[in-house]
DRENNU-347547 format. One record per residue: z, y negated, x of N, C-alpha, C, CB in turn; residue number from 1. Coordinates in Angstrom, 2 decimals. Atoms other than C-alpha are relative to their C-alpha. Glycine has a CB too. Example, Ala and Ser with C-alpha at 12.3 -4.5 7.8 and 13.67 -1.06 7.14 Angstrom:
n_zz; n_yy; n_xx; ca_zz; ca_yy; ca_xx; c_zz; c_yy; c_xx; cb_zz; cb_yy; cb_xx; seq
0.00; 1.19; 0.89; 7.80; 4.50; 12.30; 0.00; -1.20; 0.90; 1.25; -0.03; -0.99; 1
-0.06; 1.19; -0.82; 7.14; 1.06; 13.67; 0.73; -1.09; -0.77; -1.42; -0.46; 0.41; 2
***
This chain:
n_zz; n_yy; n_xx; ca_zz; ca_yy; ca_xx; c_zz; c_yy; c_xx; cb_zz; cb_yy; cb_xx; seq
0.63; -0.38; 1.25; 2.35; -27.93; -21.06; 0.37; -1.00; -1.10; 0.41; 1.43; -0.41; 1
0.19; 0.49; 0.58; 4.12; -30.37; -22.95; -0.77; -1.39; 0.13; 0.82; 0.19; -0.35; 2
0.55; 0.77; -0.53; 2.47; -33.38; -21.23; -1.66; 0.29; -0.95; 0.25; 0.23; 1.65; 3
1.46; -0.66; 0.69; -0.74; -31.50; -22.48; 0.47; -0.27; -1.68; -0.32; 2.15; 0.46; 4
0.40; 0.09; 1.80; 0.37; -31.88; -26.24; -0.01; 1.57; -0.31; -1.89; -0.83; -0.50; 5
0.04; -1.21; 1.24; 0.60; -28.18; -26.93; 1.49; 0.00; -0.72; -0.32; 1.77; 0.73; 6
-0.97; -0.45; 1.25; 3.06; -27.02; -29.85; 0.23; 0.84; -0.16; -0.14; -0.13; -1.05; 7
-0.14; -1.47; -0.02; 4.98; -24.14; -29.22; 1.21; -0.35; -0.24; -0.36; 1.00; 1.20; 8
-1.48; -0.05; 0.51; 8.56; -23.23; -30.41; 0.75; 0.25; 1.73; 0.31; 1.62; -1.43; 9
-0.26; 0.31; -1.39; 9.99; -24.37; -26.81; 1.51; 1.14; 0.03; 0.26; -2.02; 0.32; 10
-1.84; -0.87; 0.02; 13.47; -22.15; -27.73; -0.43; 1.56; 0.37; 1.06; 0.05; -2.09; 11
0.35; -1.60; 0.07; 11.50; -18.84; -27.59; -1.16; 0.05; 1.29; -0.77; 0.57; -1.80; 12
1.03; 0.19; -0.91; 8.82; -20.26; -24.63; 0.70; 1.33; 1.48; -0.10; -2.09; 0.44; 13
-0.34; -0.74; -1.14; 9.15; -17.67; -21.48; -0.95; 0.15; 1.34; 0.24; 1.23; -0.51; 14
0.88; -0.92; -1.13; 7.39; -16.48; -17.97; 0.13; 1.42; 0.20; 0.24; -0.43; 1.34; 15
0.68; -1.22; -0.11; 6.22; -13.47; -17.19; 1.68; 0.59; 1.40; -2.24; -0.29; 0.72; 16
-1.25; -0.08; -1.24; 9.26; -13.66; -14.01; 1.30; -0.48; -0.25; -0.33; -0.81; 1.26; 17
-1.08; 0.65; 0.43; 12.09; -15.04; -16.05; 0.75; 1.37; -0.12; -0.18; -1.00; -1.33; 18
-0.99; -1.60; -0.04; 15.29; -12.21; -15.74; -0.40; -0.16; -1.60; 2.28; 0.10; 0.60; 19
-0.35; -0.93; 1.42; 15.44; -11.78; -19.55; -1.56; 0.87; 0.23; 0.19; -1.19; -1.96; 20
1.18; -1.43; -0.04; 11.59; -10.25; -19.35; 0.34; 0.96; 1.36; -1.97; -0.65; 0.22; 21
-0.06; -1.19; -0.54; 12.17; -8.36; -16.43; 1.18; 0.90; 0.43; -0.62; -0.18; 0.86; 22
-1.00; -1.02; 0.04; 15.29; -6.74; -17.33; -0.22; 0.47; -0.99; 1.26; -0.25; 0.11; 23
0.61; -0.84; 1.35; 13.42; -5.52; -20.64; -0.97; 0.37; 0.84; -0.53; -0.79; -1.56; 24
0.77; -0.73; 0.05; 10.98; -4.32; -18.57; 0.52; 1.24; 0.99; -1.19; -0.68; 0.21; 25
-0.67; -0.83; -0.64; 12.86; -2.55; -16.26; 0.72; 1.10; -0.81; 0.78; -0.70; 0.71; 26
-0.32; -1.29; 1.48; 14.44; -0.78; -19.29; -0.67; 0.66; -0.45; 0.31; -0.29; -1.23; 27
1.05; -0.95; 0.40; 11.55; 0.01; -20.64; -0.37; 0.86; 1.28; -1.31; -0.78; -0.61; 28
0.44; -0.81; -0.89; 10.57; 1.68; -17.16; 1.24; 1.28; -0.20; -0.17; -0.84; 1.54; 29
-1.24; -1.30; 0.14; 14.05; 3.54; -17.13; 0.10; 0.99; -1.03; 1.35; -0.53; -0.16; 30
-0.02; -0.58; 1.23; 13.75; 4.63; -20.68; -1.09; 1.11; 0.20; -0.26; -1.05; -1.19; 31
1.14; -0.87; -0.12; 10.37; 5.97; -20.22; 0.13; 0.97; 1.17; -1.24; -0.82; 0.14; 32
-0.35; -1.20; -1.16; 11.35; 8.08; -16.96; 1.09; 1.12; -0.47; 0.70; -0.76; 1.43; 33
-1.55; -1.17; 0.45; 14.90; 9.11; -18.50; -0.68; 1.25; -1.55; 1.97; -1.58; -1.01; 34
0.96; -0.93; 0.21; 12.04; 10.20; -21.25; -1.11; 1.10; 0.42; -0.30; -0.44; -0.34; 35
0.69; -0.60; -0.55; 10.21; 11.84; -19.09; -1.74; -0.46; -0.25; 0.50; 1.26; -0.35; 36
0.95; 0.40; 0.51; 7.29; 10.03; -20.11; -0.66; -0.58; 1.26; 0.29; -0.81; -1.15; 37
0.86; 0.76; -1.22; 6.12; 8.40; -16.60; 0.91; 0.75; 0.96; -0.02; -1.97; 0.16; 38
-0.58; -0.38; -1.42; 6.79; 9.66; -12.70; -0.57; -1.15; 1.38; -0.61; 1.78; 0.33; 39
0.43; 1.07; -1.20; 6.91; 8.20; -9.55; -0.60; 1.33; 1.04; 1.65; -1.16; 0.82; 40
0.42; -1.12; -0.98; 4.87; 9.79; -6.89; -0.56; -1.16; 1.19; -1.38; 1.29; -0.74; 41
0.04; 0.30; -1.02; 3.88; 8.42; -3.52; -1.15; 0.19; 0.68; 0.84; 0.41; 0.42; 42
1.70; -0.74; 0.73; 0.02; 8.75; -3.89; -0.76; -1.32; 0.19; -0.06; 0.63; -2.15; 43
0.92; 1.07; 0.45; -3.13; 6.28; -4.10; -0.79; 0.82; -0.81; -0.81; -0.82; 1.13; 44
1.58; -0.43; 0.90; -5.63; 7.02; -6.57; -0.78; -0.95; -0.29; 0.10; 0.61; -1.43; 45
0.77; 0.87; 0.20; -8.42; 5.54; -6.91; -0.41; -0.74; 1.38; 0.56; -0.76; -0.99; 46
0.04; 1.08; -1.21; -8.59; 4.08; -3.20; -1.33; -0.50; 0.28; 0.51; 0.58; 1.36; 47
1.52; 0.73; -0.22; -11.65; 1.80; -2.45; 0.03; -0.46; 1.41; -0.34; -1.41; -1.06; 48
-0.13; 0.20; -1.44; -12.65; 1.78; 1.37; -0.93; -1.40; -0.29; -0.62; 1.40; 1.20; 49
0.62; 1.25; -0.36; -14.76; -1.11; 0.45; 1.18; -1.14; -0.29; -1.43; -0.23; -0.91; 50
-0.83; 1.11; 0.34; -12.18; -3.49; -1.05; 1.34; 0.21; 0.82; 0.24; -0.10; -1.61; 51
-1.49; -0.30; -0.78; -9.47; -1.80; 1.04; 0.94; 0.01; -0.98; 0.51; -1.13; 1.13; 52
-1.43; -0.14; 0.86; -6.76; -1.18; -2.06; -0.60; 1.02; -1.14; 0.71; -1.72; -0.76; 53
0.19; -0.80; 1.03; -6.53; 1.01; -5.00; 0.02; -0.51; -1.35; 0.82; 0.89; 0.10; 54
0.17; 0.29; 1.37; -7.55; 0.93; -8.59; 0.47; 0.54; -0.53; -0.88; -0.03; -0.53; 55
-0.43; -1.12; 1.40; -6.42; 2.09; -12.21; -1.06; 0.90; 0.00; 0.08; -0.71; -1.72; 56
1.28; -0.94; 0.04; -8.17; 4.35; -13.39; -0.95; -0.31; -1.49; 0.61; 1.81; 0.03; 57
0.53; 1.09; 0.47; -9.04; 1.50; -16.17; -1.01; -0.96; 0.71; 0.96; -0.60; -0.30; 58
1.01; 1.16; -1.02; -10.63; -0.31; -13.38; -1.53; 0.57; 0.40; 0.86; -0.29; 1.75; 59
0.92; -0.82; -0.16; -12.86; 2.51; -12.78; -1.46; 0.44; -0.51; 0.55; 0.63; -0.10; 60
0.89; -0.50; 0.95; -16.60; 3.43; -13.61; -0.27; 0.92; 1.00; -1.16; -0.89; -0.68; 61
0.16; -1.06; -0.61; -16.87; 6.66; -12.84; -1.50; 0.40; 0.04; 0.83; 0.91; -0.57; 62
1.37; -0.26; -0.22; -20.56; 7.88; -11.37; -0.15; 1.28; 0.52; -0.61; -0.95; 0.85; 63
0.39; -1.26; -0.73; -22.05; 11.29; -10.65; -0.54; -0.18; 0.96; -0.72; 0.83; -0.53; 64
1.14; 0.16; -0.68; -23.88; 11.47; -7.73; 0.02; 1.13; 0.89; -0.13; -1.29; 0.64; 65
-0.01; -1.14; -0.38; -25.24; 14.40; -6.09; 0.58; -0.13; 1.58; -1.37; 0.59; -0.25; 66
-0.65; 0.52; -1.42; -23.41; 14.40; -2.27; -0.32; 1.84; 0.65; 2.27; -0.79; -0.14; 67
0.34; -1.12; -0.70; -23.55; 17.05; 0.62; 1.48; 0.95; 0.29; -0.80; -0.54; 1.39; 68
-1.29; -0.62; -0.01; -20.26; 19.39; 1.00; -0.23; 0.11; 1.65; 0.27; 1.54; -1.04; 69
-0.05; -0.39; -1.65; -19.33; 19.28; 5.05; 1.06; 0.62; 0.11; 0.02; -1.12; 1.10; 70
-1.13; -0.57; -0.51; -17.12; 21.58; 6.68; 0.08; -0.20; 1.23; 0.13; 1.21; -0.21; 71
-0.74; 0.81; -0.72; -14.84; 20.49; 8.90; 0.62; 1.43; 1.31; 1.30; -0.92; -1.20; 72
-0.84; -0.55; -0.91; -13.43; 22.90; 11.70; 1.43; -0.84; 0.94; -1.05; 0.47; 0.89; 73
-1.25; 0.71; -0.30; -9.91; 21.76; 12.46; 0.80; 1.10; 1.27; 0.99; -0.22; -1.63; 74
-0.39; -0.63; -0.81; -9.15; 23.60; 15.80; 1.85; 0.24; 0.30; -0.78; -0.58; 0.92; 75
-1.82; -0.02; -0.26; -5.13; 25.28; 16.17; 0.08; -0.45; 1.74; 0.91; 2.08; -0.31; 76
-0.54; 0.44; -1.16; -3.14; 23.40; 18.78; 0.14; 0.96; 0.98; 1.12; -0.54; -0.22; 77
-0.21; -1.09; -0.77; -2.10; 26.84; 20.30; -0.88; 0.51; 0.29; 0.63; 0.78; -0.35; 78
1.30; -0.96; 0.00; -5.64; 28.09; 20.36; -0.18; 1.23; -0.17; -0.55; 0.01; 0.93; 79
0.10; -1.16; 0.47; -5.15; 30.69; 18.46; -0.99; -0.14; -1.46; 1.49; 0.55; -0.15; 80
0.88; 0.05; 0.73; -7.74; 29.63; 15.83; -0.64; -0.89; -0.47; 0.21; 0.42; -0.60; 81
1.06; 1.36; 0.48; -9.47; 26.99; 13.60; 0.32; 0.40; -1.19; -1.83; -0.15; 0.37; 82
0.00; -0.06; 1.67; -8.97; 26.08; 9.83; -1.29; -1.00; -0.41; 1.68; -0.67; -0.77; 83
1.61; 0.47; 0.67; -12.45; 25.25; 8.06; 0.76; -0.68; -1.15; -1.37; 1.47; -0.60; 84
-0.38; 0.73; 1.36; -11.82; 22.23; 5.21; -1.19; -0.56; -0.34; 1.17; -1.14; 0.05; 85
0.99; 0.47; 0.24; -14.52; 21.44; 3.33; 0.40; -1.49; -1.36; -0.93; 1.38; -0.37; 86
-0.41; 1.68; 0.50; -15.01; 17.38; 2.19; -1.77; -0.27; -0.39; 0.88; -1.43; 1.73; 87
1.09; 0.76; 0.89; -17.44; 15.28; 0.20; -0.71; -1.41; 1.47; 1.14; -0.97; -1.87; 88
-0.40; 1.22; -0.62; -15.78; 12.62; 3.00; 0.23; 0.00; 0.96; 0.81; -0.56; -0.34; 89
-0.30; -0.29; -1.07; -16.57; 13.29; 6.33; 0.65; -0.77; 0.75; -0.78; 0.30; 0.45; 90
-0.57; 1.22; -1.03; -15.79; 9.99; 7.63; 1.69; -0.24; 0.07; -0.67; -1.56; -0.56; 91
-1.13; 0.09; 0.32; -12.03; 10.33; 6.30; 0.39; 0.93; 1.31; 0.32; 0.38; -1.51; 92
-0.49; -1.19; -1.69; -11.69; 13.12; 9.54; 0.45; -1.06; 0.35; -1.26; 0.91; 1.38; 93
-0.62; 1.05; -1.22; -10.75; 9.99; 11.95; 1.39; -0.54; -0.91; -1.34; -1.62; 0.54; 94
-1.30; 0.39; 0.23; -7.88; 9.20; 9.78; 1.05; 0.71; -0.34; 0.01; -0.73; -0.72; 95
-0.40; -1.25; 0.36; -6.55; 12.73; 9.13; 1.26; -0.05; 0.62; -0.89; 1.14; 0.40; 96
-1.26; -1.26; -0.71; -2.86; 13.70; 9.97; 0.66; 0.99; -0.26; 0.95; -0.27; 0.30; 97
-0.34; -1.24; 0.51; -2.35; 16.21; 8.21; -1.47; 0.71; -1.19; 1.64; -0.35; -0.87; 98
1.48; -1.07; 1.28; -4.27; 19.26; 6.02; 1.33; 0.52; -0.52; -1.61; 1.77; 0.82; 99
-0.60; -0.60; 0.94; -2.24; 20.75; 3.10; -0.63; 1.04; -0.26; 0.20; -0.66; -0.98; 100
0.27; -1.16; 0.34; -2.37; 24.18; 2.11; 0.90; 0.11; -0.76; -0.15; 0.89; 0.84; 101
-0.60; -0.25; 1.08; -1.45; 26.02; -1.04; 1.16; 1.48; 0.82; -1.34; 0.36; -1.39; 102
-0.63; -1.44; -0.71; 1.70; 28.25; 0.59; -0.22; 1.21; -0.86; 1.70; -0.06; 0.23; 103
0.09; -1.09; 0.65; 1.45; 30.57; -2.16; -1.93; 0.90; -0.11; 0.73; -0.59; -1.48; 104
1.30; -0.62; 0.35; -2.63; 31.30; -1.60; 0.41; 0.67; 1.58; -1.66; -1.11; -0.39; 105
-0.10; -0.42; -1.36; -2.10; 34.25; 1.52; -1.21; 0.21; 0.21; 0.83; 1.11; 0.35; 106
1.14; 0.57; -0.53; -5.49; 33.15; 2.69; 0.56; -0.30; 1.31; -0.59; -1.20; -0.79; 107
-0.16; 0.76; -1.04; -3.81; 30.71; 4.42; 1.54; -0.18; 0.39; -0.68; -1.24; -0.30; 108
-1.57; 0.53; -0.39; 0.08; 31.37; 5.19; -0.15; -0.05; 1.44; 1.40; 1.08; -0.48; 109
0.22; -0.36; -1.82; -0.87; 32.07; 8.85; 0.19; -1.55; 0.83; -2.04; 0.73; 0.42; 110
-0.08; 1.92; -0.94; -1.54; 28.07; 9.15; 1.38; -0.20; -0.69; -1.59; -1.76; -0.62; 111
-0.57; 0.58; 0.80; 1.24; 27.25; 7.28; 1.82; -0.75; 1.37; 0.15; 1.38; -1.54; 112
-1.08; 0.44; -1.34; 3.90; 25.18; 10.12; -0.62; -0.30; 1.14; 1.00; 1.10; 0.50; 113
0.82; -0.05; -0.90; 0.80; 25.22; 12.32; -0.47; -1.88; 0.54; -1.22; 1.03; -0.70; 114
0.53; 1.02; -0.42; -0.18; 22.21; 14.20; -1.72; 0.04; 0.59; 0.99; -0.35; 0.95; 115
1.36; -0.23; -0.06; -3.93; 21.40; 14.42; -0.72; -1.60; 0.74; -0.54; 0.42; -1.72; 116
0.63; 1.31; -0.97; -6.16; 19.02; 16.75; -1.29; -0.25; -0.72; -0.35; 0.37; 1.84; 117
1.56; 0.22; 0.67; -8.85; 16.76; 14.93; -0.86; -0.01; 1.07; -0.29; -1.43; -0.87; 118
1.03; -0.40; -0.63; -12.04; 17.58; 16.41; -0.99; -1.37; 0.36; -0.64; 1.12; -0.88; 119
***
């Protein structure tokens, strides 16, 4: 940059990967958690099967579009029944290993420890 001729106060110049910024930002992360102000969770949102990775939710233009609701029959391992899940996203079945249930709705405590075979 100086080769280039720019004119910057070279005493205060930094990168984006130099420890002094990312031990201020790391503070700021700590600060804001020990505030309770941000969480960590273990999550994608936003996932894009076309680009294969996930977006903000800045990155996002969100679109209505009318879609078909499928239900899913998820047959019990023991063959003692079937849990119905209904999806927007049928094609997501082939990558399924698990179904979540709300333990506290007794609808469904019956599945709840249950092992289930995708169909």
């Amino acid at each position: 940059m100086k080769q280039m001729g720019v004119s910057c106060d070279w005493d205060k110049f930094t990168y984006t990967l130099d420890e002094k910024v990312v031990k201020q930002a790391y503070s700021a992360f700590k600060q804001m958690w020990h505030d309770k102000l941000i969480y960590r969770g273990e999550r994608l949102v936003n996932f894009c099967t076309f680009h294969g990775t996930s977006f903000s939710d800045i990155e996002v233009t969100y679109k209505t579009e009318p879609s078909k609701l499928w239900y899913i029959k998820y047959p019990l391992a023991d063959g003692s029944g079937e849990l119905t899940v209904a999806t927007s996203r049928p094609e997501t079945m082939l990558g399924d290993t698990a179904v979540a249930i709300n333990p506290k709705d007794k609808k469904y405590t019956s599945f709840q420890g249950k092992r289930l075979n995708c169909p």
